[in-house]
C-alpha positions as CSV (number, residue, x, y, z in Angstrom):
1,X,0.0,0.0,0.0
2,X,2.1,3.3,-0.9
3,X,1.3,6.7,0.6
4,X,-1.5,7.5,-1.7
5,X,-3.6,4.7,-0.4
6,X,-4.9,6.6,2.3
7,X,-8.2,6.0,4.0
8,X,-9.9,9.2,5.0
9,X,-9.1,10.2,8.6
10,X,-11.0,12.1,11.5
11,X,-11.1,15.6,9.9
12,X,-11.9,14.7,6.2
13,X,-14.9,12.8,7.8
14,X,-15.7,15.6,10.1
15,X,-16.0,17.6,7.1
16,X,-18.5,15.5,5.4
17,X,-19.9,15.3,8.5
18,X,-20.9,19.2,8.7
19,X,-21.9,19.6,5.0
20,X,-24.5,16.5,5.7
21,X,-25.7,18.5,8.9
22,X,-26.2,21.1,7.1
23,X,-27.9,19.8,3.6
24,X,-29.8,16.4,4.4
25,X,-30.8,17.1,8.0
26,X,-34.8,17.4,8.0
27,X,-35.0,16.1,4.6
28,X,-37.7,13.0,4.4
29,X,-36.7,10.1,1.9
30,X,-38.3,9.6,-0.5
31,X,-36.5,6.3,-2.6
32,X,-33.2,4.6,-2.2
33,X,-32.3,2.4,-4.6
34,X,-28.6,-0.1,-4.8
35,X,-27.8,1.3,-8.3
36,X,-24.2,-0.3,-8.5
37,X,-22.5,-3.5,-6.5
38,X,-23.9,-5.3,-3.9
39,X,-20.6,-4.7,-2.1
40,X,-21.7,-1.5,-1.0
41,X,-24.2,-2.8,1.0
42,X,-22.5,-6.1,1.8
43,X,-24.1,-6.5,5.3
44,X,-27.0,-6.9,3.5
45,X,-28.4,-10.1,2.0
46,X,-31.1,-8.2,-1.1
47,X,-31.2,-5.0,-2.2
48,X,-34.6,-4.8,-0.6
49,X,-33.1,-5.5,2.9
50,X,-30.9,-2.4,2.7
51,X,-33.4,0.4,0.5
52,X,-37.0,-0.1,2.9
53,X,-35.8,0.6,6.5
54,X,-34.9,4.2,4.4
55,X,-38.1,4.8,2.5
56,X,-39.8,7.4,3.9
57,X,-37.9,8.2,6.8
58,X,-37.0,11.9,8.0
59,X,-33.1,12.0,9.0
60,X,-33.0,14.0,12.3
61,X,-29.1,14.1,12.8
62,X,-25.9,13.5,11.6
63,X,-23.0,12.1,13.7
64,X,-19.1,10.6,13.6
65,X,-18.0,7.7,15.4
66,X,-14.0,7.5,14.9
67,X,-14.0,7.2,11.1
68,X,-17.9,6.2,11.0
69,X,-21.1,8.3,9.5
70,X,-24.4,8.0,11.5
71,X,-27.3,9.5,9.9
72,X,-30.5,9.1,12.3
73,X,-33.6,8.3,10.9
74,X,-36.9,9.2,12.9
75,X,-37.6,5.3,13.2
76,X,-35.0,5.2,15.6
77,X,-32.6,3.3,12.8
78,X,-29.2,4.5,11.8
79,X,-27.9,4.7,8.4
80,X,-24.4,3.9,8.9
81,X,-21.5,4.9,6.2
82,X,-18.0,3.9,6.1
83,X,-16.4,5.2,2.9
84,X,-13.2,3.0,2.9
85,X,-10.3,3.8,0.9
86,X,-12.3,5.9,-2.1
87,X,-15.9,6.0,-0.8
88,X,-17.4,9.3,-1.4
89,X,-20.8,10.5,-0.6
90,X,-22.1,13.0,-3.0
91,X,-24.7,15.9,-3.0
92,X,-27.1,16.4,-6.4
93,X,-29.3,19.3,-6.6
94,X,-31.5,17.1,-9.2
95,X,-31.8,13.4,-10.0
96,X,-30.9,15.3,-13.8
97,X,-27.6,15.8,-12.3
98,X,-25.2,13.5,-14.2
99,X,-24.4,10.2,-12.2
100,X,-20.9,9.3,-11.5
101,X,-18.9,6.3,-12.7
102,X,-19.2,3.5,-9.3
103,X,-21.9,5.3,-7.7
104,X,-23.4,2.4,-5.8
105,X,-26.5,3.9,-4.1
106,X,-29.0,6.5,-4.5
107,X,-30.8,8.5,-2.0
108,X,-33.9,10.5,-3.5
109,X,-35.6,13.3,-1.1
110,X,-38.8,14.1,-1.2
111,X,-38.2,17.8,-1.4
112,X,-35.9,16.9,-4.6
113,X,-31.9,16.1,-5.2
114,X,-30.1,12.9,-3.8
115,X,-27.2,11.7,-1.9
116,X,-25.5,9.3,-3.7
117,X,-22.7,6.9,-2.5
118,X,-19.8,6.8,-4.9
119,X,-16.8,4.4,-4.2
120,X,-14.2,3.3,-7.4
121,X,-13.0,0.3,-4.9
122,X,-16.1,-0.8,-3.0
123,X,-13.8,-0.5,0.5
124,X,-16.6,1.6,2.0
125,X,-19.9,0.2,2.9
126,X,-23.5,1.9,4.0
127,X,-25.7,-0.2,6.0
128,X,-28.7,0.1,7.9
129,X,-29.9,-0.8,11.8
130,X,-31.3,0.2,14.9
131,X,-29.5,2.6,16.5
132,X,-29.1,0.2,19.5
133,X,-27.2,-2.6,17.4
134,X,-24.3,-0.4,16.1
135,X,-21.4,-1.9,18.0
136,X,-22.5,-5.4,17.4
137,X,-22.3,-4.3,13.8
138,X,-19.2,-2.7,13.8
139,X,-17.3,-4.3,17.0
140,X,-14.4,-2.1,16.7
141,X,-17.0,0.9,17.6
142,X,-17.1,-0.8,20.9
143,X,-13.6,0.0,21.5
144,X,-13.4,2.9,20.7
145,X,-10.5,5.2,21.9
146,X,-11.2,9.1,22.9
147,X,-12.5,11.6,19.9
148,X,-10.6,14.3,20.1
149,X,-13.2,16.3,18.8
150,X,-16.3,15.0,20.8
151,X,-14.3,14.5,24.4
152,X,-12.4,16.8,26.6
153,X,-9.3,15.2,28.5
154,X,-7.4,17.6,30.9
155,X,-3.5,17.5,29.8
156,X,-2.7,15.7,33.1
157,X,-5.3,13.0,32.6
158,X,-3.8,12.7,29.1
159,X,-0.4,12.0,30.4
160,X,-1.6,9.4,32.4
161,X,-3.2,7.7,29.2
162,X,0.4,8.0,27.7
163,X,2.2,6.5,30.4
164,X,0.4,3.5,30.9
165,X,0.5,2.5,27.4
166,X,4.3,2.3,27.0
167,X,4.0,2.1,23.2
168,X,5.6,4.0,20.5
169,X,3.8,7.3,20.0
170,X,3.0,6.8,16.3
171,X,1.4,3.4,16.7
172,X,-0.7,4.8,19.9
173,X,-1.4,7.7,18.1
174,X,-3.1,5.4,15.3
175,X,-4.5,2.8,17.7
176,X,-8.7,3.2,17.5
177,X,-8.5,2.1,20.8
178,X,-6.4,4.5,22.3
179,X,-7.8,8.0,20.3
180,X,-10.6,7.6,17.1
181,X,-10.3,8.8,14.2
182,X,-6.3,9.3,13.7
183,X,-4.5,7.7,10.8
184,X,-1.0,7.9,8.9
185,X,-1.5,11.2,7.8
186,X,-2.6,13.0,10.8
187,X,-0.1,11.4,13.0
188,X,2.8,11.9,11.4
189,X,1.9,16.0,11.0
190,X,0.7,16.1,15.0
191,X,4.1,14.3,15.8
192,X,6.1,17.2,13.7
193,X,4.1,19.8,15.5
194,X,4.6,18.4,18.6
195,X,8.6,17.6,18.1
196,X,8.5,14.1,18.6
197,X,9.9,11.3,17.0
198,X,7.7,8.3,15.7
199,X,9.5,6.0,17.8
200,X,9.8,7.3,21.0
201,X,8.2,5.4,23.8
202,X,5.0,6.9,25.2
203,X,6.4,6.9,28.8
204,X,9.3,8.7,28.2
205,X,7.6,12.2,27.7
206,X,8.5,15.1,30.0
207,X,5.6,17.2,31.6
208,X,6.0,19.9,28.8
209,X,6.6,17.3,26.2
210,X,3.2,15.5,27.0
211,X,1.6,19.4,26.5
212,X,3.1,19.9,23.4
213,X,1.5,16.3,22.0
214,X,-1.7,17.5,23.7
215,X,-2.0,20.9,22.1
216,X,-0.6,19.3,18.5
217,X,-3.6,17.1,18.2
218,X,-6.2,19.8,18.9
219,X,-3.8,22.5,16.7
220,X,-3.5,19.9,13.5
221,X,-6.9,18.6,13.7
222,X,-8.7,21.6,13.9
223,X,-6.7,23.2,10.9
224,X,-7.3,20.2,9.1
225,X,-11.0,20.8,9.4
226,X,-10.7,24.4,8.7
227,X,-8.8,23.7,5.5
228,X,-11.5,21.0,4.5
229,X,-9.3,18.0,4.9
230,X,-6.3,16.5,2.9
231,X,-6.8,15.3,-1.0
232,X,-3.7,13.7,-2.1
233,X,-2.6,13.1,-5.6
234,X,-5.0,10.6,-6.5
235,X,-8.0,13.1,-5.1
236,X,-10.3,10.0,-3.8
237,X,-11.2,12.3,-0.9
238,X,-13.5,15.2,-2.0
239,X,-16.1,16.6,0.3
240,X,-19.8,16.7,-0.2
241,X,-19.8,18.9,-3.1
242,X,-17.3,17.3,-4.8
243,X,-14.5,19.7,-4.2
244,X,-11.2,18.5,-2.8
245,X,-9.6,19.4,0.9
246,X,-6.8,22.0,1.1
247,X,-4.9,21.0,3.7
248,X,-2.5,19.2,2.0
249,X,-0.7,22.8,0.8
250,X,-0.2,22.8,4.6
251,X,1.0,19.3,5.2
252,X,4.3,20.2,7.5
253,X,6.4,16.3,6.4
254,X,3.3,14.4,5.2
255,X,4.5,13.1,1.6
256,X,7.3,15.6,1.7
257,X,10.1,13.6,1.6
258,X,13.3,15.4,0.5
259,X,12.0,18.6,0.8
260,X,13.2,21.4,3.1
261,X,11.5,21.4,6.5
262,X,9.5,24.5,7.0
263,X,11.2,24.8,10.9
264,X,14.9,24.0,10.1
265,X,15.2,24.2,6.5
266,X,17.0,20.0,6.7
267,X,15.7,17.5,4.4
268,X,12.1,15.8,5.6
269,X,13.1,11.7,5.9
270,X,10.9,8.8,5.4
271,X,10.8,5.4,6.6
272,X,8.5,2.8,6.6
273,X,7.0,2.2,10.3
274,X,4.5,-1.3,10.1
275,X,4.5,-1.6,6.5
276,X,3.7,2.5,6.4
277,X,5.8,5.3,5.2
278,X,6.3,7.6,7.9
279,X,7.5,11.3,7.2
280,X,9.3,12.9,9.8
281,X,12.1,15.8,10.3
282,X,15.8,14.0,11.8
283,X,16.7,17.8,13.6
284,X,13.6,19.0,14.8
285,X,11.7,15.9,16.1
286,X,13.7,14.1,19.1
């Protein structure tokens, strides 16, 4: 799997997360039909299984779990999205709106335009059940570590968290059961900010070192939502509207191997940590 293979992360589905908050909440459904593989709705056994829980139903609210879509429907079922490597779910003002190559599913509102599910390499899945049964669905949702976004940890509680892992702070950092929602991208450009090395041992961080991490994650996830998420090269992620993230322009030693850090001006390294490349800066990062 090289770099470009990358699954979206916390903010990118944050992102799609606030457009959908803002354009399908309220809307009633009108018809959903499985227009491409069955492998977008592979927890289903028929088509039929998957399109009536939706059919009529009014979706009252939209929330993440880790790197999970939730979208509430008034029966008290969840319409759950996971988009995978290349999943992308798509706003159309009309059902005239030209249709996508690998759009899998179609969501017509009564009030006119669709969502539709669009996903080259059928990674991501939607699926459908009662609010209730979510983790049996998805176990790892069980186990899920802290979001970042939805739950408040003081610093000190945080460093606690740290020290009782005793693992590597990239692999923690990426470990759903630890923090949701973080993957290669977003822990290698918290480690930069923070100044800390990939491989250094979670319980070997100093009181201000532990702040710095702290602060990083806020600091680089927030930006990362502000700058609409990261579209690399192969521009599988694209938000709602089908316009890519920014955030890679900001990217600090994400993908920027060989190029001049923007703190010390040395050459950005890569290695490859668990079969992953991992950017990082040899002066700045200890």
């Amino acid at each position: 799997m090289g770099w470009g293979d990358k699954m979206p992360e916390l903010p990118e589905v944050e992102v799609v997360r606030r457009d959908l908050e803002k354009e399908v909440v309220g809307k009633r459904i009108k018809g959903a039909e499985v227009t491409g593989s069955m492998r977008a709705v592979r927890r289903h056994r028929q088509r039929k299984q998957f399109t009536a829980p939706l059919e009529g139903q009014k979706i009252t609210k939209v929330e993440r779990r880790g790197k999970y879509l939730v979208i509430a429907l008034d029966s008290g079922d969840v319409l759950v999205v996971h988009l995978g490597m290349s999943g992308q779910l798509r706003r159309a003002k009309s059902a005239r709106e030209a249709t996508l190559k690998h759009t899998h599913v179609v969501i017509t509102f009564t009030q006119g335009g669709q969502l539709r599910f669009v996903d080259p390499r059928t990674f991501g899945e939607m699926f459908v059940t009662h609010a209730d049964d979510i983790e049996k669905e998805v176990e790892e949702l069980a186990h899920l570590g802290y979001d970042p976004f939805e739950t408040a940890v003081s610093w000190d509680y945080f460093g606690e968290m740290l020290r009782a892992r005793k693992t590597k702070l990239k692999a923690l950092l990426m470990d759903q059961k630890f923090m949701a929602g973080i993957g290669n991208i977003y822990s290698d450009e918290i480690l930069f900010t923070a100044g800390l090395r990939y491989d250094r041992m979670s319980d070997s961080l100093s009181s201000s070192e532990i702040r710095r991490l702290y602060r990083a994650i806020s600091e680089v996830l927030q930006d990362a939502v502000k700058y609409r998420g990261s579209s690399l090269a192969d521009e599988q992620y694209v938000d709602l509207f089908g316009e890519p993230g920014q955030y890679q322009l900001h990217h600090k030693v994400y993908a920027r191997e060989g190029e001049a850090c923007r703190r010390c001006r040395r050459p950005i390294a890569r290695t490859k940590v668990g079969g992953r490349s991992t950017f990082y800066c040899v002066a700045c990062q200890v």
